[in-house]
Each structure stands twice: as structure tokens, then as C-alpha cells.
C-alpha positions, 0 to 999 in steps of 0.5 A, spaced: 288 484 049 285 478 046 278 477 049 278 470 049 285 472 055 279 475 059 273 471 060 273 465 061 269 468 061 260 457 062 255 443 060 253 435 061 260 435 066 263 428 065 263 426 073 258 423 079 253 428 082 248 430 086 242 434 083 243 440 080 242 448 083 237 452 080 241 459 078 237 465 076 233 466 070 236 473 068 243 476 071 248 481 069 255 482 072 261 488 070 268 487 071 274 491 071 280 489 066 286 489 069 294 487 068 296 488 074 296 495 076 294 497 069 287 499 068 285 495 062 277 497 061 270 493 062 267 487 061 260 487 062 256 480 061 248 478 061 244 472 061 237 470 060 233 464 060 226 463 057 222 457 054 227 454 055 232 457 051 237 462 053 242 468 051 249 470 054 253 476 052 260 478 054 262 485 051 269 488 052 270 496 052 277 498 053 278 505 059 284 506 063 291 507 060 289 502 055 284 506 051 290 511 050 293 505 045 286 502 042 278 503 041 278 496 040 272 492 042 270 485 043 263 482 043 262 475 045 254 471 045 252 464 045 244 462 045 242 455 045 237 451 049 237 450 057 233 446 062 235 439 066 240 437 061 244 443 062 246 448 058 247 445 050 249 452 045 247 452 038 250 459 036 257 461 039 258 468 034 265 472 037 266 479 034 272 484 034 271 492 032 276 497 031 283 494 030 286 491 025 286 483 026 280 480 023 279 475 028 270 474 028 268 468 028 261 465 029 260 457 029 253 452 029 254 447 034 249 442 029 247 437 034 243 432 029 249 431 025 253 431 030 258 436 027 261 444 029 260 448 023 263 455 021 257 459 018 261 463 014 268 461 012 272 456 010 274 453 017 274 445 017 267 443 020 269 438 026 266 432 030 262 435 035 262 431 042 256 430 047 255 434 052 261 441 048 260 447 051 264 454 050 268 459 053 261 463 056 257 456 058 262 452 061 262 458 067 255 457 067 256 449 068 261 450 073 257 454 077 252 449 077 256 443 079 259 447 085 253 448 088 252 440 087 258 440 091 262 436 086 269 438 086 273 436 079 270 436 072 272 435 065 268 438 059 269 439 052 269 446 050 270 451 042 276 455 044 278 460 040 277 462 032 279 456 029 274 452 031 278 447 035 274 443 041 279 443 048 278 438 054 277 442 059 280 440 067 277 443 073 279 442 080 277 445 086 284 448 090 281 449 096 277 456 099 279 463 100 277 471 102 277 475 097 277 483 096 274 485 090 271 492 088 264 489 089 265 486 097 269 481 100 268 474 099 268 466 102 270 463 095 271 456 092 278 456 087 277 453 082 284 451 076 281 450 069 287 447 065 287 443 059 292 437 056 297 441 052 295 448 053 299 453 054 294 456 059 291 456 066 285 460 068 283 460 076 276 463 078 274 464 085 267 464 086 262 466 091 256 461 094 253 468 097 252 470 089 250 462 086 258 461 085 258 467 081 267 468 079 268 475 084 276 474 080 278 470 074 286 470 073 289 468 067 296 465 065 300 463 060 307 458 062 305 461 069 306 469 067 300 474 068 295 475 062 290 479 066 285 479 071 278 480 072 276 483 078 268 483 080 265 490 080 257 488 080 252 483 080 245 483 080 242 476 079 236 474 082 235 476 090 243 476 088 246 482 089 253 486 090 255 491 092 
């Protein structure tokens, strides 16, 4: 299962707003890969932030009737810089291990020259708009946002091995209850689309948990991809179960 099909896993957002809410300085959250009844694995993601500078990991192992098939794994990491202005990453890195298709990619978001380089590999170098984010951080300042109380947004993000930039449009849809394997929630839906693409990704996040997503759904022209279903979260004076 490709990784980037199960995060979604993550910002300078381009709306009106009030201030942004404080998350927490060290988080770590496990989920459980499904497709549908099929048990896919685990993803497990970690955040740090210190002196202004932050990590976030997402690592993927494969369990369930999937590990019968593949041992694969996949090991997602952004660092950069974090403070009032948000999230701005300088290295996004994505590595497969144990399957077949070589697909690691890793990208220096050079911020001077204004450019999105590849670091080893041919890939073109692209044009770097303010405020870019990728498929980790743009989460992150989502979770910020909706704390503001805004309710649609727009974000340039690095989407994938090619390098290539995607404009993000996310629109609350309302609030739902959701039961996921780490407690029942009051959520906020959220729809991520982007012009052209193929697929929309929908998480469901917790005011309890800082706006953490307890589910994240993913699909392709309207088909299933994957879900995402929260199993912990340990994330200041924040926890579940």
C-alpha cells in the first residue's frame, strides 16, 4: 500500500484568522491501517519542537492479512523551523524498505533561492511558493487553524516522488461522533481536494486531542483507498485512550 495513500498523514494557510492555538512541544500518535475489513498494519507518527526547530516522523509497518503478502515498510520525516509563522520545512526525506519499486525521495525546500531541490537524483528543481508545506506539516497546520476557528483554507504542499507542488483545498463539512479504537469523539470533518487530482482525503479531527485526526479516509474518483483509525495519542496533558 503506497505510504503517501495512508497519511495524510501537517503551513502560512492563505485565509483570515484569528490567532493561532498553542499544540503541544512533543506528540506521538498510532494508528491502525485498514481497507475495509482488511487489517493493513500500523502507522505510528512523532513530533518534536525545540529552539525553534521541529521533527515529525511517520513510520509504517504492515500486520494483518497484509504481512502474509509484503514486509515492506515505509519511513516518512520532515524537519525544518517552527514558531509564530507556522510550520516552514527545510528537508522532507521518504524511504521504502523491503519491496521492489524504488520510490525514496528526499527534497531541500531552499527558501533563499526560492527553489524545491531534489538532493540526490535528477528530478528538475521547481519554483518554491511562500508558505509550501508537505504531506506531514500541512496536518499540523490544520490543526492550528481549526482551533482559530476557521473553516476553509488553501495550501501549496510536495505531494509525492516527483517533486511536484499540489494546491491543497480544505473545507470544514460539519461535526460528527466517531468511534475509533481510542475512545469516541465530537470531531470536526474536514475534506482535503486539490484541482484536478484524483483524490480526496477526509479527517476527522478532535477538539478533546488539539484537533488531532481520530480517522483519516482516503479516496480515489470516489473508491476506498484506506483508513486510518486512531489507536493512541499521547500529546501534552492530551491522551487517548
Amino acid at each position: 500500500m503506497r505510504k503517501r495513500c495512508l497519511a495524510t498523514g501537517v503551513l502560512a494557510l492563505l485565509l483570515a484568522g484569528a490567532g493561532q492555538a498553542a499544540l503541544p512541544t512533543e506528540w506521538q500518535a498510532t494508528y491502525s491501517v485498514r481497507q475495509g475489513a482488511i487489517e493493513g498494519g500500523q502507522a505510528v507518527q512523532h513530533y518534536t519542537a525545540r529552539d525553534g526547530h521541529y521533527r515529525l516522523t511517520l513510520d509504517v509497518t504492515p500486520g494483518g492479512v497484509v504481512a502474509m503478502f509484503t514486509q515492506e515498510t515505509f519511513h516518512d520525516e520532515s524537519e525544518g523551523l517552527v514558531g509564530s509563522h507556522g510550520w516552514q520545512p527545510l528537508r522532507y526525506a521518504h524511504v521504502r524498505d523491503g519491496g521492489r519499486n524504488d520510490e525514496d525521495y528526499d527534497f531541500t525546500f531552499d527558501w533563499k533561492a526560492g527553489q524545491l531541490i531534489e538532493r540526490q537524483g535528477d528530478r528538475p528543481t521547481v519554483a518554491l511558493p511562500p508558505g509550501t508545506l508537505d504531506e506531514l506539516t500541512y496536518v499540523e497546520a490544520l490543526r492550528q487553524k481549526l482551533a482559530a476557528g476557521a473553516t476553509s483554507m488553501v495550501v501549496p504542499a510536495l505531494y509525492g516522488s516527483g517533486g511536484e507542488l499540489r494546491e491543497y483545498h480544505l473545507q470544514v463539512l460539519g461535526e460528527e461522533e466517531v468511534s475509533a479504537p481510542a475512545g469516541r469523539f465530537r470531531t470536526v470533518k474536514v475534506q482535503r481536494t486539490q484541482p484536478g487530482g484524483k483524490y480526496t482525503v477526509t479527517l476527522w479531527c478532535a477538539p478533546e486531542l488539539d484537533y488531532f485526526p481520530v480517522r483519516i479516509d482516503r479516496e480515489k474518483r470516489g473508491r476506498p483507498q484506506g483508513t486510518l483509525w486512531l489507536l493512541s495519542y499521547q500529546g501534552g496533558d492530551r491522551k487517548a485512550p
